[in-house]
PLY file of the C-alpha trace (Angstrom):
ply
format ascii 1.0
element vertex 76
property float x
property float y
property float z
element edge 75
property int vertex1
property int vertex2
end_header
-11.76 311.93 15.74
-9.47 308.71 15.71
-9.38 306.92 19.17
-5.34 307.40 20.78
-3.98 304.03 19.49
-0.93 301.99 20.69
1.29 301.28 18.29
4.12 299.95 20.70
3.80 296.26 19.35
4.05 297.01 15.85
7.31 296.36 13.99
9.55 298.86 12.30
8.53 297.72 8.88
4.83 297.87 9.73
4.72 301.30 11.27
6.68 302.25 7.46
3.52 300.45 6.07
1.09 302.37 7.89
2.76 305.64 7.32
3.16 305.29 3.34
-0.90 304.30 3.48
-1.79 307.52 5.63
0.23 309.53 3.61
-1.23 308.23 0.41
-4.73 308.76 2.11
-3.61 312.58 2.85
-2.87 312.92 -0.42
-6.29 311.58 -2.12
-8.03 313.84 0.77
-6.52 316.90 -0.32
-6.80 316.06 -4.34
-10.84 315.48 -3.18
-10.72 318.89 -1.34
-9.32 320.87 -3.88
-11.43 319.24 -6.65
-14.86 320.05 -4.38
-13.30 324.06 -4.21
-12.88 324.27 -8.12
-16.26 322.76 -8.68
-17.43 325.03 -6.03
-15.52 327.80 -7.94
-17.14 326.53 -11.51
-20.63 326.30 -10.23
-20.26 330.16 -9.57
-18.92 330.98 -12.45
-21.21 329.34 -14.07
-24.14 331.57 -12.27
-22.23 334.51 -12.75
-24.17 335.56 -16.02
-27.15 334.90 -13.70
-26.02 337.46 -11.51
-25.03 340.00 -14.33
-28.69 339.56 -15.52
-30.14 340.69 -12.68
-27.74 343.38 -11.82
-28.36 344.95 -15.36
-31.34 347.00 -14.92
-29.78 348.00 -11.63
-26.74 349.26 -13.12
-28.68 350.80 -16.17
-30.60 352.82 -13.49
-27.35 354.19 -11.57
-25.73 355.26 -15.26
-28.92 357.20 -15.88
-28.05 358.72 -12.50
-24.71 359.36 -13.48
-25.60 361.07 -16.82
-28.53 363.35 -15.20
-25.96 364.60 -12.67
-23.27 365.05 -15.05
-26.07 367.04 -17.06
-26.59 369.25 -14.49
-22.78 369.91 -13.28
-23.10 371.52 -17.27
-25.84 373.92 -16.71
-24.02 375.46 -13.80
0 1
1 2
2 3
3 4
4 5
5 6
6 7
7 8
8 9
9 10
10 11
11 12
12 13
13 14
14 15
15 16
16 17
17 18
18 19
19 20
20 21
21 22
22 23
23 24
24 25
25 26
26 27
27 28
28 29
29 30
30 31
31 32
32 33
33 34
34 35
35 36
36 37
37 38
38 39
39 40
40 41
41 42
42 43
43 44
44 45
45 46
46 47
47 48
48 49
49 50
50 51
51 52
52 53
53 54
54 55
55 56
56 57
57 58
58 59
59 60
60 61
61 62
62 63
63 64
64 65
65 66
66 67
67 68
68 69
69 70
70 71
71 72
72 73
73 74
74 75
């Protein structure tokens, strides 16, 4: 964290200065914040069929499930 700094002896048109520069900092550290979250967000996309891949013989198990109890609500 930034030290408590005194900005008493600065001049009007400086302290405008330094505002327009932090603000154009803010905005460059947001842009960079919301560019790491959609790369974030791409990278799991991009391991999504990953995922799906190893879910599949799970799910392929719990329809079997499914359509052996189904076959049995019939029979009674």
């Amino acid at each position: 964290m930034m030290e408590h700094e005194d900005f008493s002896g600065l001049s009007k048109g400086k302290l405008k200065s330094l505002i327009k520069e932090t603000e154009e900092v803010l905005v460059l550290l947001k842009e960079e914040l919301q560019k790491r979250k959609l790369d974030k967000q791409h990278e799991e996309i991009d391991h999504l069929e990953d995922h799906l891949k190893e879910a599949e013989p799970h799910l392929s198990t719990i329809k079997a499930f499914i359509q052996k109890i189904i076959e049995d609500s019939k029979k009674t």
